[in-house]
VMD Tcl script that draws the C-alpha trace (Angstrom):
set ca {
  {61.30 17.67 5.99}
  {63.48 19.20 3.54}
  {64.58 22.76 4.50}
  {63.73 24.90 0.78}
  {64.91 28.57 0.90}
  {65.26 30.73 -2.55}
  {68.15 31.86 -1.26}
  {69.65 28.97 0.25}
  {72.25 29.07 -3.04}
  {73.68 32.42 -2.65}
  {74.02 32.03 0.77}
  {77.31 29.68 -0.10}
  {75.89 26.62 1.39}
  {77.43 23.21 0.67}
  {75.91 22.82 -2.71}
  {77.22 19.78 -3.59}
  {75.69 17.63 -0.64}
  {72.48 18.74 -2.46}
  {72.88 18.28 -6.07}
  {73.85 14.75 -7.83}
  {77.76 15.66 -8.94}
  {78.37 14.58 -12.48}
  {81.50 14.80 -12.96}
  {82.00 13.45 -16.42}
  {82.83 16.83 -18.08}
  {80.76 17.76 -21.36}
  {83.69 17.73 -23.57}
  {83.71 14.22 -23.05}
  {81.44 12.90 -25.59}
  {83.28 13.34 -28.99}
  {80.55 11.09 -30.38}
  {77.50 12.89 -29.16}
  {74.97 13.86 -31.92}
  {73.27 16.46 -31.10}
  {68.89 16.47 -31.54}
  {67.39 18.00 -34.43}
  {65.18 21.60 -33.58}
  {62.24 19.98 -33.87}
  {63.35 17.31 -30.80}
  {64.84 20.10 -28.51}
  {61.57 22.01 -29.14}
  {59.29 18.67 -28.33}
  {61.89 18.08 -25.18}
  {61.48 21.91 -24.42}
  {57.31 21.25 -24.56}
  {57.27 18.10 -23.21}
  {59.98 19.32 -19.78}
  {57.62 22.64 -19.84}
  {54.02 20.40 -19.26}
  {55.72 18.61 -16.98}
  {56.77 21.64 -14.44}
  {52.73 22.93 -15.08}
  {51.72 19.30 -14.53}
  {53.16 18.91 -11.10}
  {53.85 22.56 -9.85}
  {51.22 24.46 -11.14}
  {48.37 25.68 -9.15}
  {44.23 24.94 -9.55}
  {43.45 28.27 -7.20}
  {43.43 31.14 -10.12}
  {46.45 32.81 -9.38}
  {48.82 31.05 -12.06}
  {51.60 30.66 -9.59}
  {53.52 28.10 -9.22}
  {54.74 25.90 -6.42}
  {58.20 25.69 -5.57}
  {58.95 22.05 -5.20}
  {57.63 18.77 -5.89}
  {56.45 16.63 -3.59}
  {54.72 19.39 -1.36}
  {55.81 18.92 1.86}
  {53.87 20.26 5.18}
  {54.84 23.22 5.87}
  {55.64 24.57 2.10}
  {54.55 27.96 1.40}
  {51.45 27.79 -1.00}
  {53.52 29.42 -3.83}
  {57.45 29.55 -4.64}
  {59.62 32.76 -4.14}
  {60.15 35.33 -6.90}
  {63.27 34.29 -7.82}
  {62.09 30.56 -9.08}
  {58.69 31.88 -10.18}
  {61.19 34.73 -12.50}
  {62.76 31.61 -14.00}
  {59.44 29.70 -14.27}
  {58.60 32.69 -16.21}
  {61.46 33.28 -18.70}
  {60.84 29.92 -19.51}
  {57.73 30.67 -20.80}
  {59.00 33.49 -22.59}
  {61.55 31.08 -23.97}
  {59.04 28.63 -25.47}
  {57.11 31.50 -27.43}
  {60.04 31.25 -30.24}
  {60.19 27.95 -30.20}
  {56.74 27.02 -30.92}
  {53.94 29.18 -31.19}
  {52.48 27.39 -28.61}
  {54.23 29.25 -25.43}
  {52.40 32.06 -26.48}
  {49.35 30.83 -24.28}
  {51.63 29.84 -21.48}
  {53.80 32.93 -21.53}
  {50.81 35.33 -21.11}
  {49.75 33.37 -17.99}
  {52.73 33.13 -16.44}
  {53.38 37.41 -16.85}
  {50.23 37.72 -15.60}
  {50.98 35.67 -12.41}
  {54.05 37.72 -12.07}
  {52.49 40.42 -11.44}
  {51.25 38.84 -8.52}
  {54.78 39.80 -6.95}
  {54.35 43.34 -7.92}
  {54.59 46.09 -4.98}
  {53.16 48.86 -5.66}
  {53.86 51.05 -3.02}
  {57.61 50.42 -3.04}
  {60.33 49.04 -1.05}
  {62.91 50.55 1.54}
  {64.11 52.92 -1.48}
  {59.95 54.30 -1.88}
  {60.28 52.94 -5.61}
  {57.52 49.84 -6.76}
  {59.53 46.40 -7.43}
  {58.82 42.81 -7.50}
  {58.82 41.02 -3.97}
  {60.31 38.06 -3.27}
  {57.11 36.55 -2.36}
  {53.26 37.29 -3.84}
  {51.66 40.59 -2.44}
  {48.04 40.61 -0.95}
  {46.12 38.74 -1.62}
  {48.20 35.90 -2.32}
  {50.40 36.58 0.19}
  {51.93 39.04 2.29}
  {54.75 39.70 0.55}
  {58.69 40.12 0.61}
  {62.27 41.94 1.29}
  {62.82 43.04 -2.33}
  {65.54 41.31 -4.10}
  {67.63 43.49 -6.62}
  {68.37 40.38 -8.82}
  {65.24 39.13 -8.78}
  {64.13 41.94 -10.35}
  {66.94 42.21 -13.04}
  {66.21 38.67 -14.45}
  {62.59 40.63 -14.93}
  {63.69 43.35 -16.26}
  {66.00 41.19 -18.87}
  {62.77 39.13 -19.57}
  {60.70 42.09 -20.54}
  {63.59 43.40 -22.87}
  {63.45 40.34 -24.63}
  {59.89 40.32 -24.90}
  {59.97 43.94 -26.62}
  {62.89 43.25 -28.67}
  {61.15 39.95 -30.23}
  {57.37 41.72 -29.86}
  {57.57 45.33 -29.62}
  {55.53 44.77 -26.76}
  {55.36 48.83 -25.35}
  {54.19 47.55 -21.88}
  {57.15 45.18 -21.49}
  {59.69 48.13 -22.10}
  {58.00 50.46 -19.47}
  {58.04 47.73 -16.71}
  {61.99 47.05 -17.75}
  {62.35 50.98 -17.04}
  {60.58 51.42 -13.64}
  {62.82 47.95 -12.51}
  {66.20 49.91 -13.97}
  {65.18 52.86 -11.33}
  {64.86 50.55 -8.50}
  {67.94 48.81 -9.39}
  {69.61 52.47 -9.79}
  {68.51 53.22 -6.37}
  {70.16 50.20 -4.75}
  {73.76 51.72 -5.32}
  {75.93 52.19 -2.19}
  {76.15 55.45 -1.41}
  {78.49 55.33 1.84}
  {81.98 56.19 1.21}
  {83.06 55.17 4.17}
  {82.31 51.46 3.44}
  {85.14 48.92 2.06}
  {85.00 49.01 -2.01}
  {82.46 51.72 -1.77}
  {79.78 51.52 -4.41}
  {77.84 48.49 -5.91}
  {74.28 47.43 -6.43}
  {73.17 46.06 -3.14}
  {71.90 42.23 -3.53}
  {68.57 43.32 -1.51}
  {67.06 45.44 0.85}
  {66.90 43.10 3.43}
  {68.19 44.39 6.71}
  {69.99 40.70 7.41}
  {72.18 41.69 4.30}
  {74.57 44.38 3.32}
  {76.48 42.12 0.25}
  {76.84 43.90 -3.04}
  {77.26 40.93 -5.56}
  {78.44 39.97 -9.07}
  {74.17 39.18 -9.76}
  {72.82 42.35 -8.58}
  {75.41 44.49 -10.35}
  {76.15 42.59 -13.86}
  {72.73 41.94 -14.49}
  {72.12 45.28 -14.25}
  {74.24 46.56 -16.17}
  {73.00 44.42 -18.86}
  {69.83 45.64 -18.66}
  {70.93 49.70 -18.23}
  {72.69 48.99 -21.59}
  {69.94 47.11 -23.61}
  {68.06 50.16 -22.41}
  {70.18 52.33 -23.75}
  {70.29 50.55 -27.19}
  {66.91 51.01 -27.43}
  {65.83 54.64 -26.36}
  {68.87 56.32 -27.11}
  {69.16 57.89 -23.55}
  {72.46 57.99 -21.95}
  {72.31 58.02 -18.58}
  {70.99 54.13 -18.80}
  {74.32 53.01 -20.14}
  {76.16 55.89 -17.60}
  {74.72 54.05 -14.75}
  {75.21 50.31 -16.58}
  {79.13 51.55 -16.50}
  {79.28 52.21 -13.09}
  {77.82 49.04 -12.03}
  {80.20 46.85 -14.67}
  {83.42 48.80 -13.75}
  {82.61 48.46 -10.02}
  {82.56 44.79 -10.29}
  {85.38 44.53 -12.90}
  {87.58 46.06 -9.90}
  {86.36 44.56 -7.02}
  {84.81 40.99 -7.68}
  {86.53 39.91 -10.62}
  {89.65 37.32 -10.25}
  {92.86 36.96 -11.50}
  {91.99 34.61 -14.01}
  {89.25 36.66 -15.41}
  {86.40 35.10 -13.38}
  {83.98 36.63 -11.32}
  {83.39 35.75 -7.32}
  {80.28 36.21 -5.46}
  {80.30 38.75 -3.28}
  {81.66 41.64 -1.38}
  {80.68 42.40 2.43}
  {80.74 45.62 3.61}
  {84.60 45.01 5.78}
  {85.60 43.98 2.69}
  {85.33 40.47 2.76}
  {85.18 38.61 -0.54}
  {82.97 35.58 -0.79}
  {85.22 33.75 -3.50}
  {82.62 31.08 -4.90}
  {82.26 30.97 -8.79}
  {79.44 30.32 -10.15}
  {78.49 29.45 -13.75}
  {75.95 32.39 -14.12}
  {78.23 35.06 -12.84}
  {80.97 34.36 -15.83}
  {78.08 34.11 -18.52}
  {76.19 37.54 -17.52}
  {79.74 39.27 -17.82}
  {79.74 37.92 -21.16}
  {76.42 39.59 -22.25}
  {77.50 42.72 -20.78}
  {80.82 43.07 -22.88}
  {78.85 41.69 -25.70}
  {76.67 44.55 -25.66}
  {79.16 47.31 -24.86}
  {80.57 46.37 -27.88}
  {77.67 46.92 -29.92}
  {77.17 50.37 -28.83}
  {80.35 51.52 -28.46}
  {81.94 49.82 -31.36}
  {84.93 49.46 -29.44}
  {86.61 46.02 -30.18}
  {88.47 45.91 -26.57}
  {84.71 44.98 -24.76}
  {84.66 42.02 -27.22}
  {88.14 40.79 -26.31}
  {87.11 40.73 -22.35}
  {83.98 39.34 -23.43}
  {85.91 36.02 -25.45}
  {88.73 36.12 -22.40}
  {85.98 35.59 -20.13}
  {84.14 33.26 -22.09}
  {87.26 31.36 -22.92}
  {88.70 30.96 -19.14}
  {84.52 29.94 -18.29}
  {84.52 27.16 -20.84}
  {88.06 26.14 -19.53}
  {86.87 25.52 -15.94}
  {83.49 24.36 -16.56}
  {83.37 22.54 -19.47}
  {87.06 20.96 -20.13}
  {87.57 20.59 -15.89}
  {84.24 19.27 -15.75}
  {82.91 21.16 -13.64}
  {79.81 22.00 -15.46}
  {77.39 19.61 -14.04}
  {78.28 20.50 -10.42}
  {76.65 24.09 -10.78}
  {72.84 24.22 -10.71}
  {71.15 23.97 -13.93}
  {69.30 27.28 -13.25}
  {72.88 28.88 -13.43}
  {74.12 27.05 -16.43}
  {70.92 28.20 -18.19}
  {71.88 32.16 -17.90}
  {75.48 30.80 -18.42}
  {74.70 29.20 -21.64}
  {72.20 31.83 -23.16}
  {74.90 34.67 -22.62}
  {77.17 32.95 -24.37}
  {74.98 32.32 -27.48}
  {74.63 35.97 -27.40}
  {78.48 35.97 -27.76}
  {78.18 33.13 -30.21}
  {76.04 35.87 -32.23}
  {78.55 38.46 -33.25}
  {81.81 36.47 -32.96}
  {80.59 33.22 -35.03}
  {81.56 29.83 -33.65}
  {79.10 26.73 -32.56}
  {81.70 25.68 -29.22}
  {79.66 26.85 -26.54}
  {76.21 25.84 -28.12}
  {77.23 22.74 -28.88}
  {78.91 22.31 -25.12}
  {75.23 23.57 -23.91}
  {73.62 20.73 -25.93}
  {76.03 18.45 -24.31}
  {74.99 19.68 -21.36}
  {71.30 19.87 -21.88}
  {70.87 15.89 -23.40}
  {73.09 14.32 -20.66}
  {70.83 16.16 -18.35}
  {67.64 14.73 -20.20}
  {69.58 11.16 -20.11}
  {71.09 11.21 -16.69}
  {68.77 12.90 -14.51}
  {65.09 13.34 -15.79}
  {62.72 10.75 -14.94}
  {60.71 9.69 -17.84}
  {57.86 9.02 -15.62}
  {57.38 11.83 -14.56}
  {59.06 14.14 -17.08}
  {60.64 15.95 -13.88}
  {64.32 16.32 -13.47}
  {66.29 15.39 -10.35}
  {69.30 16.96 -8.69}
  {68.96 16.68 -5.21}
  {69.94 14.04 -2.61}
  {66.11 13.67 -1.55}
  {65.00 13.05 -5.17}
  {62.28 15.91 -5.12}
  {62.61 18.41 -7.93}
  {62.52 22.29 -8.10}
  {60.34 24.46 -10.00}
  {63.20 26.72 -11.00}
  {65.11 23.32 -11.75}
  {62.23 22.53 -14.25}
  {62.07 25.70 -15.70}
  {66.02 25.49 -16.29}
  {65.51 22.69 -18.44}
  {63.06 24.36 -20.69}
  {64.72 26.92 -21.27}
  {67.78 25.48 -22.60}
  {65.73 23.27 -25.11}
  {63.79 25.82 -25.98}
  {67.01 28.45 -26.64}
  {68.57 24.97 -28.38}
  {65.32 25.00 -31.04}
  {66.06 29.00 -31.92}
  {67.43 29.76 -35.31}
  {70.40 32.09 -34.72}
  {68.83 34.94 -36.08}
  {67.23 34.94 -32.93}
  {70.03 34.55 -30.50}
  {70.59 38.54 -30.31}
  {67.75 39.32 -28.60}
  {69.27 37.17 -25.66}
  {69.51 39.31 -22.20}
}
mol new
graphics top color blue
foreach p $ca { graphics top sphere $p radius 0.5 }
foreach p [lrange $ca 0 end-1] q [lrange $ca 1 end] { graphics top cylinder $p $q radius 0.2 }
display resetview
């Protein structure tokens, strides 16, 4: 049986006895030629039927599974974390083809199947990591899981106006607000907690970045301060404690101090965003220096190094839209172009054309929030750049 955990990635495990290393780096197709929109949107529809085809559900709830083949002893539905991305994907699709529109109001209905009411360890409501009665019985709450939310709904308003979107991305800034570390006596005091889960105590580049993206697109749009006030304090925390000498970000931070040095693709791109967006509302030019430094040293180890295709495509897909975003004020095709590198040797190397389904893993099953990964870069690829600012 193959062990599936949502969490199973951030733990640190050995990643790369799960995923199929490529290690041809992207840069190293000089004579790629990249699909037209209207192909990445098709690929983006056709990858998108595919994950509803073989991981969708026939009960009413419009969840999803988690992986495919279903295995005895799978939960009925996947954790919050790959249903978020399942989810976003959706969202994705709705500017690429009219189309998604259908799909992306089933899927944010079915996430509000994670929705707790009643609130976590902090008394504030919050997604949980796995569907609430009566699909389920519920979850620790995740802070991350509910900043890739909030990010979603932000988007949503910013392309929709949609009013309900904007309230949910509010109530999800409070609970992330409430996750701080308050203990001074604790090693690098300060920091968004990663969860409330008792079995953790690790205040992380995801749970803090993320949310200071979403403090400051908050803050862009009603004008009040204290949502980019708190976004600062989360970005500066991390900026001192969990980023590197080269200008990359590690994982994690234990409460004795211990750093968990991994570097992942996702935790240079959100960064990115963040400086991105500081610049916009502060006009100050140094937030857009840190924000090409980063991107810069990012695209040096992932992309020239070839390292790239050994992070999991549900990274590279938060990497790659953050640095569109980027892409948006400063001008410049390199990192698009590297992501649609990326995104066709992915269609060529590892999708099955059977199937539609991508593969990564050692066992040859495939991952919702692998799936969903690969939609959402085609359907990102098929945006007109007039679009790319409403990115996280």
């Amino acid at each position: 049986m193959r062990l599936r955990s949502h969490r199973l990635v951030f733990a640190g495990a050995v990643l790369s006895a799960t995923l199929m290393v490529l290690t041809a780096p992207a840069s190293a197709a000089p004579g790629h030629r990249e699909p037209g929109r209207s192909a990445q949107t098709a690929r983006a529809l056709a990858a998108y039927s595919a994950l509803d085809r073989y991981f969708g559900t026939a009960d009413g709830s419009g969840l999803y599974r988690e992986q495919y083949p279903v295995e005895a002893g799978d939960n009925p539905y996947s954790y919050e974390w790959p249903y978020s991305q399942v989810h976003i994907a959706a969202l994705d699709l709705t500017v690429a083809n009219p189309r998604g529109e259908r799909a992306y109001a089933a899927r944010a209905k079915a996430q509000e199947r994670y929705w707790n009411a009643t609130g976590g360890t902090t008394g504030l409501p919050g997604y949980d990591s796995y569907p609430v009665a009566p699909y389920g019985a519920g979850g620790d709450m995740f802070y991350d899981d509910n900043e890739w939310v909030g990010l979603a709904k932000i988007q949503r308003y910013l392309q929709t106006g949609d009013a309900a979107a904007l309230k949910r991305a509010k109530e999800i800034f409070t609970l992330v607000e409430s996750g701080w570390d308050t203990d001074t006596s604790h090693a690098a005091p300060g920091g968004v907690f990663w969860t409330q889960a008792t079995w953790s105590n690790d205040r992380n580049t995801v749970s803090n970045m993320p949310g200071a993206q979403l403090g400051i697109r908050l803050y862009q749009i009603t004008g009040k301060r204290h949502y980019l006030d708190s976004a600062l304090r989360f970005y500066h925390w991390t900026n001192t404690y969990l980023q590197s000498p080269s200008g990359l970000y590690w994982d994690h931070l234990d409460l004795d101090g211990t750093l968990e040095k991994t570097i992942w693709s996702y935790n240079q791109g959100v960064p990115v965003g963040v400086n991105v967006l500081l610049y916009q509302v502060t006009h100050d030019r140094t937030y857009l220096r840190r924000a090409q430094r980063i991107a810069d040293a990012a695209y040096t180890y992932y992309v020239t190094q070839g390292r790239l295709h050994r992070q999991p495509i549900f990274f590279n897909s938060i990497y790659f839209k953050n640095l569109l975003l980027l892409e948006s004020v400063t001008g410049g095709r390199k990192n698009r172009q590297a992501m649609a590198r990326y995104a066709d040797q992915v269609w060529a190397t590892n999708r099955d054309p059977a199937t539609g389904l991508v593969h990564f893993n050692a066992d040859g099953g495939t991952e919702a929030i692998q799936q969903a990964a690969l939609v959402q870069i085609y359907a990102v690829l098929a945006w007109p750049p007039a679009r790319w600012p409403t990115l996280y």
